[in-house]
C-alpha positions in Angstrom: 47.3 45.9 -75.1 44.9 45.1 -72.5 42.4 42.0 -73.8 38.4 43.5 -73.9 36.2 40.8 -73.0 33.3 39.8 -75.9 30.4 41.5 -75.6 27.8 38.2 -76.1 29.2 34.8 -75.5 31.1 33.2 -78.3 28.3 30.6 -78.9 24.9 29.4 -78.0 23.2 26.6 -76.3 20.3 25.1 -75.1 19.4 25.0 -71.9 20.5 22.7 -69.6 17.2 21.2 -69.3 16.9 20.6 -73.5 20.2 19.3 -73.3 19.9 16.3 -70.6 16.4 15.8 -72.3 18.4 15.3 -75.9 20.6 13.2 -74.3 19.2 11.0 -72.2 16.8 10.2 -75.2 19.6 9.8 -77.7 21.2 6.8 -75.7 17.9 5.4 -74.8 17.6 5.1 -78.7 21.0 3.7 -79.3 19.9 1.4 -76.7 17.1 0.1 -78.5 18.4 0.5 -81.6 21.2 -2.0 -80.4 18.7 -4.6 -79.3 16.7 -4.4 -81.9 19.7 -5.0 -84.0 20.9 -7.8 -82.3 17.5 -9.5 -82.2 17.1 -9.0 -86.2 20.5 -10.8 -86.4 19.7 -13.5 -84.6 16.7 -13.7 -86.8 18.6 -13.8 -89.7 20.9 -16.4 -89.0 18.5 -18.8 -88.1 16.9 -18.5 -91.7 19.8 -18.3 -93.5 20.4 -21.9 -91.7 17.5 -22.9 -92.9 18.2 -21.4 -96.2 20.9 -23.4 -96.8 19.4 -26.8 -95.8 16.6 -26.0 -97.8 17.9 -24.4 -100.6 16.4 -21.5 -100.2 12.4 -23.0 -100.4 11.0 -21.3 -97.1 9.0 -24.2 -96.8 10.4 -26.9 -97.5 11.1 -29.3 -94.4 14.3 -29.4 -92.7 16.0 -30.5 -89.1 18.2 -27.8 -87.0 17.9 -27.1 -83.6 21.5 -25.6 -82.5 23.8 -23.8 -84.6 27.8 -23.2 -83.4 29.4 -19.9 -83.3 32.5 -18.8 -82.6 34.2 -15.6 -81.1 36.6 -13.9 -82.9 39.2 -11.4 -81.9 36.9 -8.1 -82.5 34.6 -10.1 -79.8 31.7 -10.6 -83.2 30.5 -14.3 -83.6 31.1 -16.4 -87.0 29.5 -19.5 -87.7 32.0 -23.1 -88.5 28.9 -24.7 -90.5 28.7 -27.3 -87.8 25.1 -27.8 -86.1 22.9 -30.1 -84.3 19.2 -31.5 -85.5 16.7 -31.9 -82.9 17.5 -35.2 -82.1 21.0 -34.3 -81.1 22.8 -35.6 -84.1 26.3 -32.7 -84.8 26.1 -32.8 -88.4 28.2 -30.0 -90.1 27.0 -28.0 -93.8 29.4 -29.7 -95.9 27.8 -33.3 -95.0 24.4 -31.7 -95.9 24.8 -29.6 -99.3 28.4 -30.2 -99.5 31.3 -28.2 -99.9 31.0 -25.6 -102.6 27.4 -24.7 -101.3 28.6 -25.2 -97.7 31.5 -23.0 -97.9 29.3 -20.1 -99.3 26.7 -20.2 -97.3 28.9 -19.8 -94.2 30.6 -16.7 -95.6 27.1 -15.5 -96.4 26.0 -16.1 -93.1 29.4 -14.7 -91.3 28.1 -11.3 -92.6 25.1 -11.7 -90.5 26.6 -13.0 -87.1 29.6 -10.2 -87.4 26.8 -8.4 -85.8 26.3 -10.8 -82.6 28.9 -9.0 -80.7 29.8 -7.7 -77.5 27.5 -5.1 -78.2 24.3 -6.8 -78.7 25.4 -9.4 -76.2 22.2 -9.2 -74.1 20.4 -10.1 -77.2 22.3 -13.2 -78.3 24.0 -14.5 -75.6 20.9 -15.8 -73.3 20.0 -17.9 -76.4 23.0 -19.7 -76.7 24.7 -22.8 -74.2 28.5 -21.9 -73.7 30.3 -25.1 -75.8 34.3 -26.4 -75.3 36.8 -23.3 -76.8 37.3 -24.1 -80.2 41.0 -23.1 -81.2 41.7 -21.3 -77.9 38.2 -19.3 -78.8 34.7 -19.1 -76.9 32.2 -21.1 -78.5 28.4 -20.9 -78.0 25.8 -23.2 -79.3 22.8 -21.1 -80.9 19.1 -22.3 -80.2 17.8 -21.8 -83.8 13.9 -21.8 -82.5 14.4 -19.5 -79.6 16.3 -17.0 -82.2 13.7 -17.3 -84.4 11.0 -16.7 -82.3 12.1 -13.6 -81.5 10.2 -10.3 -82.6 11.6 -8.2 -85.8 9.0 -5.5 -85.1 10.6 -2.6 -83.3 10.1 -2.3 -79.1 6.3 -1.5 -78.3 6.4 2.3 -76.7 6.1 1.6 -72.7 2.7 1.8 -71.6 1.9 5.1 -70.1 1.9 6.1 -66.3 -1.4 5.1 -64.3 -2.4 2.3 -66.8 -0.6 -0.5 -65.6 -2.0 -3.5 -66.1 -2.9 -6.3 -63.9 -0.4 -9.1 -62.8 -1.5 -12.5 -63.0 0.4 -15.6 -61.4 1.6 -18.4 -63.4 4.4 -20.5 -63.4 7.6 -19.5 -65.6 10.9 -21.0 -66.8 13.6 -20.6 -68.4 15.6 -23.9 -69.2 13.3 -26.3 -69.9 14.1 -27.7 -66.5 13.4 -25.5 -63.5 9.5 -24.0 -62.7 8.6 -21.5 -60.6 5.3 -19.5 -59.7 5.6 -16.0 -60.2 3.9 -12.6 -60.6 4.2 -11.3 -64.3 2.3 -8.3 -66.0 0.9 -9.7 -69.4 1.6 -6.4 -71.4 5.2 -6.3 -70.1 7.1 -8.9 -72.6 9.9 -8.9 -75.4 9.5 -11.1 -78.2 6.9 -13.2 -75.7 9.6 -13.8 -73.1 8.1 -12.2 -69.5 9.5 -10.4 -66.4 8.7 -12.6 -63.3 8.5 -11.0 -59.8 9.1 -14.1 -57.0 9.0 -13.9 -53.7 11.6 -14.0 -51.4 11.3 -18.3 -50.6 11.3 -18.3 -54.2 14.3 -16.2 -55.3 16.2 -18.7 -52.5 15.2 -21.8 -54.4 16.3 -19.9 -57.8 19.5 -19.1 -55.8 20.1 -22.7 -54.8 19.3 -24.2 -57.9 21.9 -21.8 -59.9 24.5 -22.1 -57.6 24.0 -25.7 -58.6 24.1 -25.6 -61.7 27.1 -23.5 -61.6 29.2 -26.0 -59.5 28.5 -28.6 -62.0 28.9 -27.0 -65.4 30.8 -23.8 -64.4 30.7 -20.5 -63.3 31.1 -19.0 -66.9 28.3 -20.6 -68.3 26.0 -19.5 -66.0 24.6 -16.4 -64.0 24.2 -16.9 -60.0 21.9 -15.6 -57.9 22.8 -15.1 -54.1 20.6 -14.0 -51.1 22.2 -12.1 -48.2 20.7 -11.3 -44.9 21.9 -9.5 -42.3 21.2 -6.5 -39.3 22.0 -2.8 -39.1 21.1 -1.0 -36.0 18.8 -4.0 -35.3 16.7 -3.7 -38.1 17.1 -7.3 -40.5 17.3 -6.8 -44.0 17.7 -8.7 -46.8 20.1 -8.9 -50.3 19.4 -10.3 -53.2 22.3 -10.6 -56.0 23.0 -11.3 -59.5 26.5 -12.3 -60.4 27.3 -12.9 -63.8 30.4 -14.5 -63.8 32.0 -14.2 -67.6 31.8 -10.2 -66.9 34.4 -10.3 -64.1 37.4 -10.7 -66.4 36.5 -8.1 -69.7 35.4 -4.6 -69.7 32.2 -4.9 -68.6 33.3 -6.6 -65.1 31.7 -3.2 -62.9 28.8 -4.6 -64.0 29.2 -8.0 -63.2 27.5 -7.9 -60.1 24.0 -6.2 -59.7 21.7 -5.8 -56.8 18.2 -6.8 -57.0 15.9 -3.8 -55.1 12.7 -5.1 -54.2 9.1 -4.0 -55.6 6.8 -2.3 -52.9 5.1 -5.5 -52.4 8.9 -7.3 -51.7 8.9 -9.3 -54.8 12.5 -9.4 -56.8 12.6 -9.7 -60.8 15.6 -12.2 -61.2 17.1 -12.1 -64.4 14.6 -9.7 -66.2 14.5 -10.5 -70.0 17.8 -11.2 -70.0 17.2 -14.5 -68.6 14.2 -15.4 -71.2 11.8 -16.3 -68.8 8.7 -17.8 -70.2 5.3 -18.8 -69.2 3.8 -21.7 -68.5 0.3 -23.2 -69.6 -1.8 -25.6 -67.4 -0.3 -28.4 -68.8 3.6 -27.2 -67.9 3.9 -26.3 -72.2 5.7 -23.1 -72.7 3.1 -19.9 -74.0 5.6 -17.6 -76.3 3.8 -14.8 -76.3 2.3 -14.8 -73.2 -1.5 -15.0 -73.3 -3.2 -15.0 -70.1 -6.7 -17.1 -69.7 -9.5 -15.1 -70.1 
């Protein structure tokens, strides 16, 4: 018997427009929703640090600057109880409230950092200096202020086409160490950190200092940045790279290396937020938010 074909098809959809609409908001939300996850954990942990030295009295004094976390086989971060004040001094929870308190407070606070994972990575991981492997493990070394400085409140909507606002130039960093001018839009921050725009001489002294910094502490602790030149039917053009170098052997090694297109005015914004560039005030202190003179 002959098959008759369906008179109406055997289900509906939306159009293809609705569709890629739905979509293409649906992983910009998981997007956020990720960061915004991975900033509130990194949040938490830094109080529940302080929690514990302070037994829980919000303000009552207390001295930690760096908090160690390691990385467990699922890729998520647990704390050992070992951190450092802010004059440098390792001390480790059991020392401080001693055993019974210390050993509950870290399983407390391993349900918070199970969260700092591959996942919300670009959240946690440009807060944190890359320490010895502890047991064969990565190890990182948590700034406490820089996590808790970050914003809880969800991402701001972006501002609306046509009413940009305009750039000021100021000088930025973003390791205490190395300062350099830039272009950077006051209303385009996350959790006060900025998005510089340098020029071209400036991206080569950022290039040269990484690479730097890279022979002498190692290419997996830190991100390099690599300028290029070179002709095509004798027109010169330039290349700017990111390589970031403790992507190349996991999953996410296609995106180790990204190329840096210029803006119409041939400025290049190394390391985005990612890097947690801040500003810098007249007197070199760091502005967290942002607030340009009047």
């Amino acid at each position: 018997m002959a098959t008759q074909p369906s008179p109406r098809p055997a289900y509906q959809l939306p159009s293809s427009q609705a569709l890629g609409a739905a979509v293409t908001k649906a992983l910009d939300d998981a997007r956020q929703a990720t960061e915004q996850l991975g900033r509130v954990m990194a949040v938490v942990t830094a109080a529940a640090v302080r929690d514990v030295l302070t037994g829980h009295q919000p303000s009552a004094l207390f001295d930690a600057a760096r908090l160690e976390l390691v990385e467990g086989e699922d890729g998520s971060l647990f704390p050992t109880g070992r951190y450092w004040t802010q004059a440098g001094e390792e001390r480790t929870f059991t020392e401080t409230v001693g055993q019974t308190e210390a050993g509950n407070a870290v399983h407390d606070m391993s349900g918070w950092t199970a969260y700092l994972d591959d996942a919300t990575r670009h959240a946690w991981y440009p807060l944190c200096e890359e320490l010895p492997d502890r047991d064969g493990r990565p190890a990182y070394a948590l700034d406490l202020a820089r996590a808790a400085a970050l914003t809880i409140d969800e991402p701001a909507p972006a501002e609306p086409a046509g009413e940009k606002s305009t750039m000021v130039e100021v000088m930025v960093c973003a390791n205490d160490r190395d300062r350099y001018p830039a272009l950077v839009d006051p209303a385009d921050q996350r959790d006060g950190y900025v998005r510089p725009w340098f020029d071209l001489a400036t991206v080569r002294r950022i290039a040269a200092d990484t690479q730097r910094d890279a022979r002498q502490h190692g290419h997996g602790s830190i991100d390099t940045v690599h300028v290029l030149s070179g002709r095509v039917n004798r027109t010169r053009h330039t290349v700017v790279l990111v390589v970031c170098w403790m992507w190349l052997g996991g999953d996410r090694r296609e995106q180790a290396v990204e190329v840096l297109p210029p803006s119409a005015d041939g400025r290049y914004a190394v390391g985005g937020f990612d890097w947690c560039w801040y500003a810098l005030d007249g007197d070199l202190n760091p502005q967290i938010p942002f607030r340009p003179a009047p």
